[in-house]
C-alpha positions as CSV (number, residue, x, y, z in Angstrom):
1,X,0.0,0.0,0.0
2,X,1.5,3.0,-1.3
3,X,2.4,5.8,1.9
4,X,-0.2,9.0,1.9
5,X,2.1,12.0,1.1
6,X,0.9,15.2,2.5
7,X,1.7,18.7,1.4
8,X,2.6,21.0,4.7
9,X,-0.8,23.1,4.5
10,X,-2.1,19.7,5.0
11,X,0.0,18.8,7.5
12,X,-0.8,21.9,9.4
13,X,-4.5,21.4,9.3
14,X,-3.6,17.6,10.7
15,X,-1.9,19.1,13.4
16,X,-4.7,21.4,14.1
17,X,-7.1,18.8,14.4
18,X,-5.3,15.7,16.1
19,X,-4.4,14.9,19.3
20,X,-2.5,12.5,19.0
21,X,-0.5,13.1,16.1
22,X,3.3,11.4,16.1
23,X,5.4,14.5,14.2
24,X,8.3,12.1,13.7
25,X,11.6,13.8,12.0
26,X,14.5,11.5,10.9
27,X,17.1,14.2,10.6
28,X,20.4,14.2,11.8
29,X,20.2,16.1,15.5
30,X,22.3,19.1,13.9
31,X,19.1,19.7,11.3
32,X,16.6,19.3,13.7
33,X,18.7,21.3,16.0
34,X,18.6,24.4,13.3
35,X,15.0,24.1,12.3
36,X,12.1,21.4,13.3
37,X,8.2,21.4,13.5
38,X,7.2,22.4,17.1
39,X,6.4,19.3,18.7
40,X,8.0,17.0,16.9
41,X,10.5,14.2,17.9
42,X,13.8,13.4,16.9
43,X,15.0,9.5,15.9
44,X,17.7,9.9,12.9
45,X,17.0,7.6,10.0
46,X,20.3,5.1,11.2
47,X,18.9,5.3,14.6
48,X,15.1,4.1,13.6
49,X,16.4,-0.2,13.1
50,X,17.7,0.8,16.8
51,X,14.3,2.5,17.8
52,X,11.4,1.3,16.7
53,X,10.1,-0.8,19.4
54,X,9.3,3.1,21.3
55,X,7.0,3.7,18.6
56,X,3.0,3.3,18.8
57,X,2.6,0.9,15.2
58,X,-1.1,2.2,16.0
59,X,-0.4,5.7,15.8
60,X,-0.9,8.4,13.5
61,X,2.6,9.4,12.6
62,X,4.0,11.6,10.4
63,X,7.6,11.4,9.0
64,X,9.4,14.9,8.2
65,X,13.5,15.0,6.7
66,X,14.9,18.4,5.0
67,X,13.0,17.8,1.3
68,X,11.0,14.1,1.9
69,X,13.5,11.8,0.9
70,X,14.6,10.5,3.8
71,X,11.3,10.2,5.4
72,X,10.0,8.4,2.7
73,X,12.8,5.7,3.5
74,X,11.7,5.9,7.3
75,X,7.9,5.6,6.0
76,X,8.6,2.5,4.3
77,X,10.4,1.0,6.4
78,X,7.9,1.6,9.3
79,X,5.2,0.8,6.9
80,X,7.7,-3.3,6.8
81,X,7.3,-3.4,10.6
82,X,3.3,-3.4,10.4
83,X,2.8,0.8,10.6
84,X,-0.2,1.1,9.0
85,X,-1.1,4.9,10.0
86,X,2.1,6.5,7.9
87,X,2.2,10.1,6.2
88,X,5.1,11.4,4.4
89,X,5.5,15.3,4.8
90,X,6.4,16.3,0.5
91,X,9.4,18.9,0.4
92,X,10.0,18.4,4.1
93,X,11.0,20.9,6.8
94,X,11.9,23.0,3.7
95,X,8.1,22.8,2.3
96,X,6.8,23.7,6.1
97,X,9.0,26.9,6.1
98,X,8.0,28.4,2.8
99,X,4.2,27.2,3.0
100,X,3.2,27.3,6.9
101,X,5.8,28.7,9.0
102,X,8.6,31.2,7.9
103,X,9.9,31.4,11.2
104,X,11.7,27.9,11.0
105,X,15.0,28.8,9.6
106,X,15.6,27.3,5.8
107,X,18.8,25.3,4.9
């Protein structure tokens, strides 16, 4: 089953109207460090084989990098391990600052 991709104005209306929404970003801690969503958590992409077992498979989660690639290997890799409740953020942090929020820095 292919992965929903969501734009960021989508994302942002998500965020808006979930509660328990997983904002996961698989960036290296120096990105996230820079520039993340508010709210979101931090598991790098090398870390998430290491990691996965403190995820909620059940969860609504969405997976944010820099521009989507990365989360899109997170997302299917996730999706492998029985994550059925996946969204890929297109044009990743990057997307989020032009689109929804110019106060996270770009890179």
């Amino acid at each position: 089953m292919p992965i929903t991709q969501l734009s960021a104005t989508e994302l942002r209306e998500k965020i808006r109207n979930s509660d328990n929404l997983l904002l996961l970003d698989v960036r290296e801690p120096h990105e996230f460090d820079y520039a993340h969503i508010e709210g979101s958590e931090l598991i790098p992409l090398a870390l998430l084989p290491l990691r996965v077992a403190e995820l909620d498979a059940d969860r609504e989660t969405v997976l944010v990098c820099h521009h989507g690639v990365r989360s899109m290997q997170a997302s299917n890799y996730l999706q492998g391990r029985g994550f059925a409740k996946l969204y890929n953020l297109t044009g990743g942090i990057d997307a989020w600052s032009v689109q929804c929020d110019d106060s996270v820095p770009r890179y």
